[in-house]
Every structure is written in structure tokens, then in C-alpha cells.
C-alpha positions in Angstrom: 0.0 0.0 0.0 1.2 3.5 -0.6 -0.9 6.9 0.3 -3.7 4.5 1.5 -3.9 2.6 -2.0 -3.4 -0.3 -3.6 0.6 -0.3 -5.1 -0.5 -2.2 -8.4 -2.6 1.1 -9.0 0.2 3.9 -7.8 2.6 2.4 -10.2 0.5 1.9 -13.0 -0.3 5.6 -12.0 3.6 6.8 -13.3 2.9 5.0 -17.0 3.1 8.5 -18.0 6.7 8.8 -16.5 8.2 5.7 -17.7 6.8 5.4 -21.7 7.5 8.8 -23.8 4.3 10.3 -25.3 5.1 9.5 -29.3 4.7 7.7 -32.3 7.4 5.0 -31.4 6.0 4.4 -28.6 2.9 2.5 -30.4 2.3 -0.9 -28.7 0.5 -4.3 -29.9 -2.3 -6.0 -28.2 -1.8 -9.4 -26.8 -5.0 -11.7 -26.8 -4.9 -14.8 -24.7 -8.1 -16.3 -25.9 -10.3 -18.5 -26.3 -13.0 -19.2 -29.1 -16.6 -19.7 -27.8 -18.2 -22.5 -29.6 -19.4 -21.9 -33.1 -18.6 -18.4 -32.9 -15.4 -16.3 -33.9 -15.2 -14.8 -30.7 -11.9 -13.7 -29.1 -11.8 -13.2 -25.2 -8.6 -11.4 -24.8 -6.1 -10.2 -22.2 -4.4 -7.0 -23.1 -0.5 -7.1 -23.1 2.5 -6.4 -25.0 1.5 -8.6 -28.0 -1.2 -10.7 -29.8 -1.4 -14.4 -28.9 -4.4 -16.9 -29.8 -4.6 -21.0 -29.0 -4.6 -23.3 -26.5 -2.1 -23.8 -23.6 0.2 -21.4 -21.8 0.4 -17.8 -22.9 3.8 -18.4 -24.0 3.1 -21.1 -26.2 0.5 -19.6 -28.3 0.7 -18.7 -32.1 0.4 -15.1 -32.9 -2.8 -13.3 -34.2 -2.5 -9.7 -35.6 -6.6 -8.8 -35.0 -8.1 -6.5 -38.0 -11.0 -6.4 -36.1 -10.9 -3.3 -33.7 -12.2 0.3 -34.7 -9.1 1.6 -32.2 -7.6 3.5 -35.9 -4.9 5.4 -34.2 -3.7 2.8 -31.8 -4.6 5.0 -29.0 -6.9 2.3 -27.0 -3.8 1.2 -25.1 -1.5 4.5 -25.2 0.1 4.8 -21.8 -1.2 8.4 -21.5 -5.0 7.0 -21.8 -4.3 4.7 -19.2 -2.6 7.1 -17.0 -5.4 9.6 -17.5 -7.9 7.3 -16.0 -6.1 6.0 -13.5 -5.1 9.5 -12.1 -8.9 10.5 -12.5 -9.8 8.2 -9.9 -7.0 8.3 -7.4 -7.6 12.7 -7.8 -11.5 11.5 -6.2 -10.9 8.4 -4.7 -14.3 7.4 -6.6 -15.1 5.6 -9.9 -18.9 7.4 -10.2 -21.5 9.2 -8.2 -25.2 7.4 -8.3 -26.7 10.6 -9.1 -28.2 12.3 -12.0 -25.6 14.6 -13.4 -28.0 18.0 -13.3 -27.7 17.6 -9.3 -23.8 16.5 -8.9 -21.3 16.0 -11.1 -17.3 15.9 -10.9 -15.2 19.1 -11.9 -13.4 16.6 -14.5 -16.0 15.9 -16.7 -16.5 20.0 -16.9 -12.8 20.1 -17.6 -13.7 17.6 -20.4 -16.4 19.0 -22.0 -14.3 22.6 -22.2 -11.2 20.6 -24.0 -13.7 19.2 -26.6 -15.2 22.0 -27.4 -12.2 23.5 -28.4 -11.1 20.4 -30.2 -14.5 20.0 -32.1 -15.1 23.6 -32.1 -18.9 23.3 -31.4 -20.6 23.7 -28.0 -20.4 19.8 -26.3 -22.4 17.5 -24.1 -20.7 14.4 -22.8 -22.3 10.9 -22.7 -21.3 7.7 -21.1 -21.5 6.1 -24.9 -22.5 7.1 -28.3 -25.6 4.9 -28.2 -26.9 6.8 -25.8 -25.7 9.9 -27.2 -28.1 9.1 -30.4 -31.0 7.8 -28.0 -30.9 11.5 -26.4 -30.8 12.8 -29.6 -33.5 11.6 -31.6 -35.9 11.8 -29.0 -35.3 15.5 -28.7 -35.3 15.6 -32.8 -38.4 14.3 -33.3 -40.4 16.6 -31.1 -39.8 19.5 -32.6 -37.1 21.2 -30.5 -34.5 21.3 -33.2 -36.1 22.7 -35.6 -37.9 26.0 -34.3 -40.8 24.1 -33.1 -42.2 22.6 -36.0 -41.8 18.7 -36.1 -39.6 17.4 -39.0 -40.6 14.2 -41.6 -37.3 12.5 -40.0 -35.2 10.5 -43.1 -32.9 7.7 -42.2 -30.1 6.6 -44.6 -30.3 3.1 -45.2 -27.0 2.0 -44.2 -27.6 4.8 -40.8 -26.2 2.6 -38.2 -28.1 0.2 -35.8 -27.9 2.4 -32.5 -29.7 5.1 -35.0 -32.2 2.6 -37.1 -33.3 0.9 -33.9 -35.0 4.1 -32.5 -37.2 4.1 -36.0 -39.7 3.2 -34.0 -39.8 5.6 -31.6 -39.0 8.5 -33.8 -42.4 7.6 -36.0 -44.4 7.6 -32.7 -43.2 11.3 -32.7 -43.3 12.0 -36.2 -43.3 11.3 -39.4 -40.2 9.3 -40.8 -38.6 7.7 -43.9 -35.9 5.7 -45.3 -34.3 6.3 -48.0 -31.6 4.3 -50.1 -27.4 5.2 -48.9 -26.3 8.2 -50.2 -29.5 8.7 -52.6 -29.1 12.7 -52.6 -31.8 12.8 -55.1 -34.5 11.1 -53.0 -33.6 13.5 -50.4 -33.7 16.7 -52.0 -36.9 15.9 -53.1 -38.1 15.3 -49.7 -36.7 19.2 -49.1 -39.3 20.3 -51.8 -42.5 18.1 -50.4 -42.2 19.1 -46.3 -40.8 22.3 -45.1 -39.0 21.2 -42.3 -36.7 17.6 -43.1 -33.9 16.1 -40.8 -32.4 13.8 -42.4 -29.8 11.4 -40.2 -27.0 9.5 -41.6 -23.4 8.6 -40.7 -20.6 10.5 -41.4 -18.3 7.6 -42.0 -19.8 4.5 -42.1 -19.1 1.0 -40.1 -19.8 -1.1 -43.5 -17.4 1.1 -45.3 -18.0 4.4 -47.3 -18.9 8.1 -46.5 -21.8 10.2 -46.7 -21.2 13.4 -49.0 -21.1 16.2 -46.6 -20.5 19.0 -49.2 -24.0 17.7 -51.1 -26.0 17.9 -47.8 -24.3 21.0 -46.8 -25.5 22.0 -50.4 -29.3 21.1 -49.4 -28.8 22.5 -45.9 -28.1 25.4 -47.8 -30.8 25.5 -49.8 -33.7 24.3 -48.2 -32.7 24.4 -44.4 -32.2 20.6 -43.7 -31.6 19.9 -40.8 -28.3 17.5 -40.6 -28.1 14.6 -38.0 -24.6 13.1 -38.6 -22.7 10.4 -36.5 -19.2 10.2 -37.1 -18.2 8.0 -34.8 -15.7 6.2 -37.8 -14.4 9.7 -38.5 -13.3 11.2 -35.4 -9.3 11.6 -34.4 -8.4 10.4 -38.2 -9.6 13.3 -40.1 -9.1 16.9 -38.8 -6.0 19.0 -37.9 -6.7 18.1 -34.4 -8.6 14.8 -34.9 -11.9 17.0 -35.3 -13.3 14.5 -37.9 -14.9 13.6 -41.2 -17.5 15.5 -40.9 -16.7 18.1 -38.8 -13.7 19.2 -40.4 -16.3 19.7 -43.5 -18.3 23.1 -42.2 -17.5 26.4 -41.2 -15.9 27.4 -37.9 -19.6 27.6 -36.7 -22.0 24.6 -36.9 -24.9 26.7 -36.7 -28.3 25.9 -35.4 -29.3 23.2 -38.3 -26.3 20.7 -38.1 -25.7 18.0 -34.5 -23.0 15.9 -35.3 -22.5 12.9 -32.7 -19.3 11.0 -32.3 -17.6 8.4 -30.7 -14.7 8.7 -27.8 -13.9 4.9 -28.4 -12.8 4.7 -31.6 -10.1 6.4 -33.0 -10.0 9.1 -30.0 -9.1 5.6 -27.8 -10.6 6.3 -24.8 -14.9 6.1 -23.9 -17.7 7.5 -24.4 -19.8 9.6 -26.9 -20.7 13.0 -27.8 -22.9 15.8 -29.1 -21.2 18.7 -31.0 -23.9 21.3 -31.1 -24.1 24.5 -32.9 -26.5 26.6 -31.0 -26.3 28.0 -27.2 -30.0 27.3 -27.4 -29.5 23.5 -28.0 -27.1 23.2 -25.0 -29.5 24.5 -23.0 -31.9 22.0 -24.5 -30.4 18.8 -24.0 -29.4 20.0 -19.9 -33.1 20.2 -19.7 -35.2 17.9 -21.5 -33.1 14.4 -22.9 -33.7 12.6 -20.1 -30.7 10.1 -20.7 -28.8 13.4 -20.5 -30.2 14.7 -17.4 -31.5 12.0 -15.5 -28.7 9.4 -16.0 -24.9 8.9 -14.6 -22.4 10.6 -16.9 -19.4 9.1 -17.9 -17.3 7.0 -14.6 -13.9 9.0 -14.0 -12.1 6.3 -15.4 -13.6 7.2 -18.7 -13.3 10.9 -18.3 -9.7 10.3 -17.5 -8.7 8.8 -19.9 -10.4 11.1 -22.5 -8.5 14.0 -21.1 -5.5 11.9 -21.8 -6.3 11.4 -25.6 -7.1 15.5 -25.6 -3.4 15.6 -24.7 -2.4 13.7 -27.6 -5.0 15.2 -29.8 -3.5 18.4 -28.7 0.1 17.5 -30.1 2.0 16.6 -33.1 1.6 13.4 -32.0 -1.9 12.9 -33.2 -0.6 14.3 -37.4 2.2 11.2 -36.8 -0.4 8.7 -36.1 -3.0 10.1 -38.8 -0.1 9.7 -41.6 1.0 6.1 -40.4 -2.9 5.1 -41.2 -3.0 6.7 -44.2 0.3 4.9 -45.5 -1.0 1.7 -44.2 -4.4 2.2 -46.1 -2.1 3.4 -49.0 -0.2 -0.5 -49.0 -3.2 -2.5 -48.6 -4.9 -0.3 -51.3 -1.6 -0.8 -53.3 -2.0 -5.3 -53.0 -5.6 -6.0 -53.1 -8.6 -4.1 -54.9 -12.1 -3.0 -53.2 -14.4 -1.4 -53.7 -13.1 1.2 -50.9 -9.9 1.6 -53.3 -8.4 5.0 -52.9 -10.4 6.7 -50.4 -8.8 7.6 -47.0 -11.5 5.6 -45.1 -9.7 2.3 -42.8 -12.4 -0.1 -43.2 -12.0 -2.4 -46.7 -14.2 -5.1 -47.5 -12.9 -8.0 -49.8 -15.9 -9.2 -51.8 -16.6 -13.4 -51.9 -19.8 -13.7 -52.8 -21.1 -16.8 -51.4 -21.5 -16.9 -47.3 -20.2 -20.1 -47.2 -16.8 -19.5 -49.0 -16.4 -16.1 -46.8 -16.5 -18.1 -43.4 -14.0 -20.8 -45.0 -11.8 -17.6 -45.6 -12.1 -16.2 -42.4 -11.3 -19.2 -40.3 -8.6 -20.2 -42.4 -7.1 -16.7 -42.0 -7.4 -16.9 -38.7 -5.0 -20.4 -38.7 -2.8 -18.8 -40.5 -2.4 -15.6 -37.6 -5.0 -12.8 -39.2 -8.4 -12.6 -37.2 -10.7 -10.8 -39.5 -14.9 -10.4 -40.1 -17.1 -12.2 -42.0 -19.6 -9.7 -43.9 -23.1 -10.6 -44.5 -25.7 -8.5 -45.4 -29.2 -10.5 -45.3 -31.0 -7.1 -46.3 -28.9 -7.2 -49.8 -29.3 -10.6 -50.3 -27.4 -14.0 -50.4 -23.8 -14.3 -52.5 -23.0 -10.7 -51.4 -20.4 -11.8 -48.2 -17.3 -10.8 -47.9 -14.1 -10.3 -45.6 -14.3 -7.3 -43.8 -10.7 -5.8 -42.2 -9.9 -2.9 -40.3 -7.1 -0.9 -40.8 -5.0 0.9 -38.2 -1.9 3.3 -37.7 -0.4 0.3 -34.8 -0.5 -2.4 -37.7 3.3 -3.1 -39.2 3.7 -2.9 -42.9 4.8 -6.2 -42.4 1.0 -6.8 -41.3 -0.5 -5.6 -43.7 1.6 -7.5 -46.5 1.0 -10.7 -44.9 -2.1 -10.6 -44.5 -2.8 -9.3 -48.2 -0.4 -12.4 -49.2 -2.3 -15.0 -46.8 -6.1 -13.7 -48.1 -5.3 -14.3 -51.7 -3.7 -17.3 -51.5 -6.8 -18.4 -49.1 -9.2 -17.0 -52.2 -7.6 -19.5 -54.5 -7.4 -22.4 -52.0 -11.4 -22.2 -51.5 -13.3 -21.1 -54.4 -10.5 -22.1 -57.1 -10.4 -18.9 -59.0 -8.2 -16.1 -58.3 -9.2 -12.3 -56.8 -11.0 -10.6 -57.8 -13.6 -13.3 -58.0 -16.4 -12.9 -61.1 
């Protein structure tokens, strides 16, 4: 014990002190796992490297995962993890059981401060991005938003799940439509039927892809659309200070027509979700009346902490070293196998299969030869469109990335007999 606590924690306390703050410095992920039956699910211990099999730790093969949405390599960055452990020896507390509109800790107002000036919008701080969206489009679909007038609410298609599965709820509020991804057309001729549309989409998609911000800025523009985007893909890899895809697409000043939500686990590598809102009006609005705002526990201090240690790195040149290691890994694996993602600066790539069957057989065997990867299948498109789905990251080797290009087209031939890409 020192100071009253535990030594484990007071030394993992000076990771700050012993690991310098830089690129170099960018570590690997060790899983001892184990796979659940029938599933491709990896239970892992995080260390100094990846490991996967049966037995002892030391014994098992390697596995480079291509799995994680961590794109910067931040999740495990000794200044994250000393950020939340200092959070919670400052307070002696993890969380307070209390709504935060009666009591909340002088951290997560620290936090919210930093992001602003990161994001450059007015923020409000969530415990996750799902709930982030759940606060949002409740709010959206009265009304509140958008002057008072409730707004014929259109999803995108490809919108992701923790926005589709409020549909429901939205259409007990208001009117609402789907439209197909990226159909600009179909939208702007929802503009010109209702007067007041919100349309909500991603900024960068989990499945791959963008939405074209500069097209529904153009309709914003035009009609007054109201713009719901998440970016939780985007954040910390686009932006001079990792303000994101499509944040780093408007004017200093969001304005009162534009909420974009994001993601603090992702590429920023710590936890949590936000709002960045344009309008002092909406701040005021979500304090008030989103009850998962106001009425539940914000962010624990270990989450907080650790976000105000990825502000840090945000904050320095660090964060430009890590963007341009992505982008030249993207570059390689662009460079070996072909995609439909080809040439964008987006870290998500799917390798088209075609049947569901071959896909899995591709998969697993990557995974025996040391690449853990997903298996895409998209019922709603229908059958023979699967694929391998990989994610890209800044703490991937070249070496990584060329082995595993190597390994998935040799596995390509080995299973469906024709060489990539497959016709």
C-alpha cells in the first residue's frame, strides 16, 4: 500500500513517466483467448503482443486482430491509461449514483471545455455514443430542433443500428422515412415536399464508405435541412486536431441546423460519446429535457480520464504522426488487393466473396494462418454478397498488412478455385 492505496494502481499511476508520449511508442495487443463455440469470438487479455490457441500464454501462435475500430492505436496509449487511472485516485471514486444535473465531478467539466475546443462546437458528454443518439433523436423528433415545427425525419439506409433501432420511436413522434445510402436525389426531393426535413445519416460508415457532406451541406443550404450526422468512424483520423470527417467539413460555426455525434472509443481511444452542437439554445436544450442526458450517470472517472488523456495527444504533433501512419497503411493495402473502398482515405475495406459459405471458410482459415478478421453478411442485400471485412489501423506493421494481403489471396484461391478478384 502507498498513500492509502493499492501499489498495483500507484505504479500503473507513473505510466506517464516511464513510456514517452510518441509515435514510437505504439504498442501491440496481446489476446490470450479462447473461441466460444461456433462463434469467432476472441476473449482477450491485453499485453505487450497478440497471442491466440490453446495452452500457456507463451506457447500460443500469434494473431494480428483486423478487427478493432481503435484506428490510431490510441486504446492502449500509456497516456489514456494514465489519464484514467489518475482520475480516480484525484476523487478516490469511480462514479456518483446521481443524476448529473444535481452533482457532477469538476473533470467531466474540464472535459467538456477541451472538446469543445477540439470540435469547435458547443459539447455534451455521454457515457456512450448509443446513448448519445437515443438522447438525440428523442429530442429531434419533437420539434425542439427545428424552431418548433416537427420534422418528416429520413434515415439513410445503411444509418447505423444504434440510429435505425430508434425508428420506432421516432415515428411515434413524427413522421419518418428511409431512404436508399447516399441517394441525394430522393432527399432533395423530400426538401421540396415538407418544409421542415432532418435527415440522419453517418458521417463515416461501419460497412465502409462516407456520406457526401459538401452535397448535404448544399441542401442544408438551400432548403434548411436539418443534418443529423454520426461520425463516430471519423473522429481523431480526419481533422487537424482529430476533429473528424465531418466536422472538419463546415464552417468554424455549426450553426443551429447541423448536430454531429461522435464516438470517444474509436479512434479518440478512450470512452464514451458526444454531441457537437451549434447553438447555445441547444445546449441549453439537452441540460433540460433528454432525459438520458439529465437523469442518468455521466461518464465514470475512469472514462473521463482517460479522455483528457487522448485531448493531450489530440492536442500535439503526435496525433498528425499517427494520422499519416494510417494513411500509408491504407495506401499498401490499397496498393496489393482491390475493393471497392480503393483509394479513399476511409480504414475499413471489405474484400468481396460472394457466397456466405466461402467467406467463413476464408475467415477461419485466415485466422489459422495468424489474421483474425470479419465475416460480412448482409441479409438485407441478399445472399452471394459476403465478404471479408478488415480494419485498418496506424499500430498495424507494414509487415502486417503485407502478410495478410499475401495469406487472403492465396486463401481465395485455395477455397473457391479462382483467383481475386472473384467474377
Amino acid at each position: 500500500m502507498e498513500n492509502g492505496m493499492p501499489q498495483q494502481i500507484t505504479d500503473a499511476g507513473r505510466l506517464s513517466e516511464q513510456y514517452p508520449n510518441s509515435v514510437g511508442e505504439i504498442q501491440d495487443r496481446s489476446y490470450r483467448c479462447r473461441q466460444e463455440p461456433g462463434l469467432m469470438t476472441v476473449h482477450g487479455h491485453s499485453t505487450t503482443r497478440r497471442a491466440w490457441g490453446k495452452g500457456p500464454p507463451d506457447s500460443r501462435s500469434d494473431v494480428i486482430d483486423f478487427v478493432r475500430s481503435s484506428y490510431l492505436g490510441l486504446d492502449n496509449h500509456p497516456a489514456i491509461v494514465a489519464g484514467a487511472i489518475e482520475a480516480i485516485e484525484a476523487h478516490r471514486s469511480l462514479h456518483w449514483p446521481r443524476g448529473r444535473t444535481r452533482l457532477n465531478f469538476d473533470l467531466l467539466e474540464e472535459l467538456e471545455e477541451l472538446l469543445a475546443e477540439i470540435f469547435r462546437a458547443r459539447i455534451r458528454v455521454f457515457s456512450s455514443g448509443m446513448l448519445a443518439n437515443l438522447s438525440a433523436m428523442l429530442v429531434l423528433a419533437s420539434g425542439q430542433l427545428t424552431g418548433g415545427k416537427k420534422p418528416v425525419v429520413v434515415f439513410d439506409q445503411y444509418a447505423h443500428i444504434s440510429l435505425a433501432y430508434q425508428k420506432p420511436v421516432v415515428a411515434e413522434g413524427t413522421r419518418m422515412a428511409t431512404i436508399a445510402h447516399n441517394d441525394i436525389d430522393a432527399l432533395e426531393r423530400m426538401c421540396r415536399e415538407y418544409p421542415v426535413v432532418a435527415y440522419v445519416c453517418d458521417g463515416v460508415y461501419s460497412v465502409g464508405g462516407c456520406s457526401p457532406i459538401m452535397k448535404l451541406r448544399q441542401l442544408q443550404e438551400r432548403y434548411g435541412l436539418f443534418l443529423y450526422i454520426d461520425d463516430a468512424h471519423g473522429i481523431s483520423i480526419f481533422g487537424h486536431q482529430g476533429e473528424g470527417f465531418a466536422r472538419s467539413q463546415f464552417p468554424q460555426a455549426l450553426g443551429d441546423r447541423t448536430i454531429i455525434a461522435a464516438s470517444l472509443a474509436k479512434g479518440f481511444g478512450a470512452s464514451g460519446g458526444v454531441l457537437m452542437l451549434g447553438a447555445a439554445d441547444h445546449e441549453a436544450l439537452f441540460r433540460r429535457n433528454s432525459i438520458p442526458y439529465a437523469l442518468s450517470m455521466a461518464p465514470n472517472l475512469a472514462a473521463v480520464g482517460a479522455a483528457l488523456g487522448s485531448c493531450k495527444i489530440h492536442c500535439s504533433a503526435e496525433l498528425g504522426q499517427r494520422q499519416r501512419r494510417l494513411a500509408q497503411r491504407i495506401d499498401l493495402f490499397d496498393r496489393r488487393i482491390a475493393t471497392a473502398e480503393q483509394g479513399n482515405s476511409l480504414p475499413t475495406r471489405t474484400i468481396t466473396i460472394g457466397s456466405e459459405a466461402n467467406a467463413v471458410a476464408i475467415a477461419r482459415e485466415l485466422l489459422d494462418c495468424g489474421f483474425y478478421t470479419l465475416v460480412k453478411l448482409c441479409p438485407a442485400v441478399g445472399r452471394g454478397s459476403a465478404g471479408i471485412r478488415l480494419r485498418i489501423t496506424a499500430q498495424h506493421e507494414l509487415r502486417d498488412i503485407e502478410q495478410l494481403c499475401d495469406s487472403t489471396l492465396k486463401q481465395i484461391v485455395k477455397t473457391t478455385g479462382k483467383p481475386y478478384p472473384l467474377r
